[in-house]
C-alpha positions as CSV (number, residue, x, y, z in Angstrom):
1,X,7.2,16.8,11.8
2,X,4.3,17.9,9.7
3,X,5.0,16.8,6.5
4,X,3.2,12.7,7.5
5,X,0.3,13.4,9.5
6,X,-1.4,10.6,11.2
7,X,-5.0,10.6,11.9
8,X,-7.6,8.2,13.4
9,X,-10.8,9.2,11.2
10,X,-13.2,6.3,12.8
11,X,-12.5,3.6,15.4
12,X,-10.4,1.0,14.0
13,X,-9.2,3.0,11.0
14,X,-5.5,5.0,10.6
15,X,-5.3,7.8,8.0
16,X,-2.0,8.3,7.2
17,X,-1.6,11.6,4.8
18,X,1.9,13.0,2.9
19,X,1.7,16.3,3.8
20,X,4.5,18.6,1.3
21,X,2.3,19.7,-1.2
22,X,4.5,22.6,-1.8
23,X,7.6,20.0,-2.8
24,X,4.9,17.8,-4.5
25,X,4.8,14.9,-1.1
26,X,8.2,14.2,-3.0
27,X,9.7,11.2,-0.4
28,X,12.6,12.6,1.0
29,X,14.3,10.9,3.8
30,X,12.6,12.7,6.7
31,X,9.2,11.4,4.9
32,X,10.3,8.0,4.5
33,X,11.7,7.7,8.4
34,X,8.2,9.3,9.3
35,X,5.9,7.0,7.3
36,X,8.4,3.7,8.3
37,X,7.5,5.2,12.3
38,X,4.2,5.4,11.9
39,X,3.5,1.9,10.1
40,X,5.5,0.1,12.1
41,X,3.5,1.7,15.3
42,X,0.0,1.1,13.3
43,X,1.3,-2.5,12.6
44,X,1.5,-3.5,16.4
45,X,-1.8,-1.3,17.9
46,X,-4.8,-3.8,18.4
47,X,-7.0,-0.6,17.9
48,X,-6.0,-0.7,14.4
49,X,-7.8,-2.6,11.8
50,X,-7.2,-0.6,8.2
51,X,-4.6,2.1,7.5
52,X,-4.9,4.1,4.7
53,X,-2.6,6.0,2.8
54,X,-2.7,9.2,0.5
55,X,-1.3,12.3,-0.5
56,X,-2.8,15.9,-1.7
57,X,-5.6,16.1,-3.4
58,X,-3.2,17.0,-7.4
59,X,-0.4,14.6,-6.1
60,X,0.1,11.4,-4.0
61,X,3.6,11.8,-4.4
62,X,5.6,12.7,-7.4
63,X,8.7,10.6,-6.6
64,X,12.3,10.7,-4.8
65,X,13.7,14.4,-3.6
66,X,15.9,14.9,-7.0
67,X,17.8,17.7,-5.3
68,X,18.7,15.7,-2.5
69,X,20.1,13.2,-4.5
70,X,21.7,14.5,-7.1
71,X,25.3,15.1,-6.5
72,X,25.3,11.8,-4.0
73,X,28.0,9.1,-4.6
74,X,26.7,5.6,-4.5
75,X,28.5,5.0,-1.3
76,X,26.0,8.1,-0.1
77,X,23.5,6.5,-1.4
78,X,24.2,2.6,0.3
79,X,24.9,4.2,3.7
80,X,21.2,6.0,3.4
81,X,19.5,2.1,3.7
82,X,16.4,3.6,2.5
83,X,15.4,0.0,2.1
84,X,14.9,-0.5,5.5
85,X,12.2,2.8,5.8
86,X,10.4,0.9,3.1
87,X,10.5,-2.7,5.1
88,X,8.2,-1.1,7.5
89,X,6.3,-0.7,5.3
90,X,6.2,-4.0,3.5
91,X,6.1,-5.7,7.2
92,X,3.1,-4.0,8.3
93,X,0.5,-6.5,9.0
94,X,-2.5,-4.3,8.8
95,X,-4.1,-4.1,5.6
96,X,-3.4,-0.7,3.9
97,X,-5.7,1.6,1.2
98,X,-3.4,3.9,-1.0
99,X,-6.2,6.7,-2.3
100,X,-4.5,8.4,-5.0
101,X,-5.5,11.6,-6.5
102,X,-3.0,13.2,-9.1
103,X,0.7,12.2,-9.8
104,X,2.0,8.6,-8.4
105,X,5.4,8.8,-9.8
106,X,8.8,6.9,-9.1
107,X,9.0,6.5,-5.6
108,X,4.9,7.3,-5.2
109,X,4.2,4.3,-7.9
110,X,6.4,2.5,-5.3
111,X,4.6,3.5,-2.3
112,X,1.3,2.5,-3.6
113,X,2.5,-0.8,-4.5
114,X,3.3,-1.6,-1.1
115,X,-0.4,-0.9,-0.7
116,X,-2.9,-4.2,-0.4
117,X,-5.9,-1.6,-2.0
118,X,-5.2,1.0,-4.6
119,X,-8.6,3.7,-5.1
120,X,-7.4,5.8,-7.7
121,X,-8.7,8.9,-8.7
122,X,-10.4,9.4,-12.7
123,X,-6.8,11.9,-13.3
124,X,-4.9,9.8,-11.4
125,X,-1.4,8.8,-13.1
126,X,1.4,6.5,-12.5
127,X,4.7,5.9,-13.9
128,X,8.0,4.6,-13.2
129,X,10.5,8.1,-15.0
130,X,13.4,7.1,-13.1
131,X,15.1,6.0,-16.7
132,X,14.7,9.5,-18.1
133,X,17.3,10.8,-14.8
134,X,19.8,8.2,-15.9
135,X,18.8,5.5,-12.8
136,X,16.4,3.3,-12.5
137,X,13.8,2.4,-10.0
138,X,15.4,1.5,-6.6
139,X,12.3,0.7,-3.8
140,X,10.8,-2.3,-5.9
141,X,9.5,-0.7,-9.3
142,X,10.9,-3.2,-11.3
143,X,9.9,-5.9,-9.2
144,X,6.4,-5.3,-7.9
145,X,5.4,-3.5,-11.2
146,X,6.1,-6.7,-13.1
147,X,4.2,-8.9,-10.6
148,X,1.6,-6.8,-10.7
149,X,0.6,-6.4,-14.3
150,X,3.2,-8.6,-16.0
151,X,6.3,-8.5,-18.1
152,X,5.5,-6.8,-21.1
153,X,3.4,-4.4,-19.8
154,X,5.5,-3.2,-17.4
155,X,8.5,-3.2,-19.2
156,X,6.6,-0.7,-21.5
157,X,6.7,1.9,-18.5
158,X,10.3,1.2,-17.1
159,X,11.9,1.4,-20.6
160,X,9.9,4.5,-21.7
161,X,9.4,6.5,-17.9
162,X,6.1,7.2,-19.7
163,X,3.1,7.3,-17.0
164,X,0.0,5.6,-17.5
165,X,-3.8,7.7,-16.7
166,X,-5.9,5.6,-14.0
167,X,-8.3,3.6,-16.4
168,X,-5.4,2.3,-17.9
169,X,-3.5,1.3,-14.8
170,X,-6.8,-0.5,-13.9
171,X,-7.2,-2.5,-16.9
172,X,-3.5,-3.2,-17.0
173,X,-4.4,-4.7,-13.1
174,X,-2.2,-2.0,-11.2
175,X,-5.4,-0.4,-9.4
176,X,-8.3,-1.8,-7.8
177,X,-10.8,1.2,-8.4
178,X,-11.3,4.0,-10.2
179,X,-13.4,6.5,-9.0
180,X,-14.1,10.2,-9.5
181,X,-11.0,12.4,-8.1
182,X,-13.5,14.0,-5.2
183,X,-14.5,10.6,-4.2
184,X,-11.6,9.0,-3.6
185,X,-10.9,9.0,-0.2
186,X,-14.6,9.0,0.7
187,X,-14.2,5.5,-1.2
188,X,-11.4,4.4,0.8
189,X,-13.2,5.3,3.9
190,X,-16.1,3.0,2.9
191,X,-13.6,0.3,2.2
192,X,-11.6,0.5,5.3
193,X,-14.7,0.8,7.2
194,X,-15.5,-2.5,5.4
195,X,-12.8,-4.6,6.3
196,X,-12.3,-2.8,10.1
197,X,-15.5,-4.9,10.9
198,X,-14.2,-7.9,9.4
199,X,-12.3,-10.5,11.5
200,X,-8.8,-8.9,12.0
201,X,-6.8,-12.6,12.5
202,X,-8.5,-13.9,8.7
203,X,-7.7,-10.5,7.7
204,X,-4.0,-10.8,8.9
205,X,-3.8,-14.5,7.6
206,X,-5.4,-13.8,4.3
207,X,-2.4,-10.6,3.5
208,X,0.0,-13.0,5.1
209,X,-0.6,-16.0,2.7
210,X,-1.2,-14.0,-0.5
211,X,2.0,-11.9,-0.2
212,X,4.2,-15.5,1.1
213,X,2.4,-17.4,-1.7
214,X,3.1,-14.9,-4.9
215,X,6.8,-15.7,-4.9
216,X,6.8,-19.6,-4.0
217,X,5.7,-23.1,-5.9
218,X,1.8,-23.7,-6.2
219,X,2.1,-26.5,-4.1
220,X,4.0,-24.8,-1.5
221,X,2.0,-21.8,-1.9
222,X,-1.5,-23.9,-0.9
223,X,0.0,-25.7,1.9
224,X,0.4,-22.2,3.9
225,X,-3.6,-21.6,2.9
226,X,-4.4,-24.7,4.6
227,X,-2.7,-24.0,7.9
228,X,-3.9,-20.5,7.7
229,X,-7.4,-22.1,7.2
230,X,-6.6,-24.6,9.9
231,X,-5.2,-22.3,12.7
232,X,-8.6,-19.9,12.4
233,X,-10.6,-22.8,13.8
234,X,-8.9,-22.0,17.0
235,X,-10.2,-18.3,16.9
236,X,-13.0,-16.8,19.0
237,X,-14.0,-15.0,15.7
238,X,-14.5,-18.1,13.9
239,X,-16.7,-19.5,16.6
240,X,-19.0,-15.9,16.5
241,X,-18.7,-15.5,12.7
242,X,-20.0,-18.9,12.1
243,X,-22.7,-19.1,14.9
244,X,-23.8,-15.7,13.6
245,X,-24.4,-16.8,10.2
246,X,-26.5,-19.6,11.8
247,X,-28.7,-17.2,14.0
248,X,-29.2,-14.8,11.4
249,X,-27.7,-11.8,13.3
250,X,-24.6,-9.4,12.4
251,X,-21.2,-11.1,13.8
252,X,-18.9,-9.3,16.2
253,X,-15.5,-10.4,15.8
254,X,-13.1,-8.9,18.3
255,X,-10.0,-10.4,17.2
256,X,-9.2,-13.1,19.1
């Protein structure tokens, strides 16, 4: 029950934190069913604004538990629907902050691609290894990667299981930040902090449209912007943000 803790740092902002340093936060299933419980609860509490997500302070997490798989048939390993853990994930409605200090391998690459933000520390690394243990990645490497920095690129890393230091993953477009490793979650913490004060429904509509719109037509992809713009009217917060721009004075949006 230790190994995801769950902590509320500030009002309005979730800390989630992968607790097995001594395994290396490697995601087995009691990690995964922890972290899919407490994003799917973070995902429905109004209280909630910004989660963020990280790991020890040498590894976010180093990947899948090898031993546990190792000797697993494939029918072991399609009745373990791991996918659905990871759906909570994906589903969660809040916008999420992966701070990564250290190792972001396989699975941990994975995890912090589910992530809106990535803050990754200056010896950060990430990589996608699972070719060098004769499988490849199975919780959206291939996919996600690719979107996320582009064919060649990431094809580079899946081919090779080579990882990849943090100033390249953010010139490749795979991280937002890069920040010294002992400012990392400080720097997530200012984000989060950041976006907790901002208007929680434009919030929800702006992660809503860009993660429907990457994987549809243009067309189709800026008719959802325009009802997401169009449905805001109807918000209390548009109303405040817009009459507190007018007055000169800080808006409070209370998400409604």
């Amino acid at each position: 029950m230790n190994e995801v803790l769950l902590s509320t740092p500030e009002a309005g902002i979730a800390l989630i934190r992968i607790n097995r340093e001594e395994a290396r936060n490697a995601l087995n299933d009691a990690v995964r069913a922890r972290l899919a419980d407490f994003f799917g609860q973070l995902s429905e509490d109004k209280e909630v604004r910004c989660i963020i997500l990280t790991g020890g302070s040498r590894v976010f997490a180093a990947g899948a538990d090898i031993k546990a798989m190792a000797e697993a048939s494939a029918i072991d390993i399609m009745l373990r629907a791991t996918h659905r853990l990871w759906q909570a994930i994906t589903a969660c409605g809040k916008p999420i902050i992966a701070a990564v200090n250290g190792l972001a391998l396989g699975g941990g690459c994975e995890l912090a691609m589910n992530a809106d933000l990535i803050i990754a520390g200056e010896s950060a690394r990430f990589g996608q290894p699972e070719i060098k243990l004769g499988i490849i990645p199975g919780a959206g490497g291939t996919q996600r990667l690719t979107r996320a920095v582009g064919k060649f690129k990431a094809m580079k890393m899946l081919l090779t299981g080579q990882p990849i230091g943090a100033a390249e993953a953010f010139g490749m477009g795979l991280v937002s930040e890069v920040v010294g490793d002992d400012q990392v979650l400080e720097r997530a913490m200012a984000l989060a902090r950041e976006i907790a004060a901002l208007p929680p429904l434009a919030i929800a509509q702006v992660k809503e449209v860009v993660l429907a719109g990457q994987d549809i037509p243009l067309e189709a992809a800026l008719m959802l912007e325009r009802k997401a713009f169009q449905i805001l009217f109807a918000s209390a917060d548009q109303k405040e943000g817009m009459r507190a721009f007018i007055e000169k004075r800080p808006p409070e949006f209370k998400g409604i």
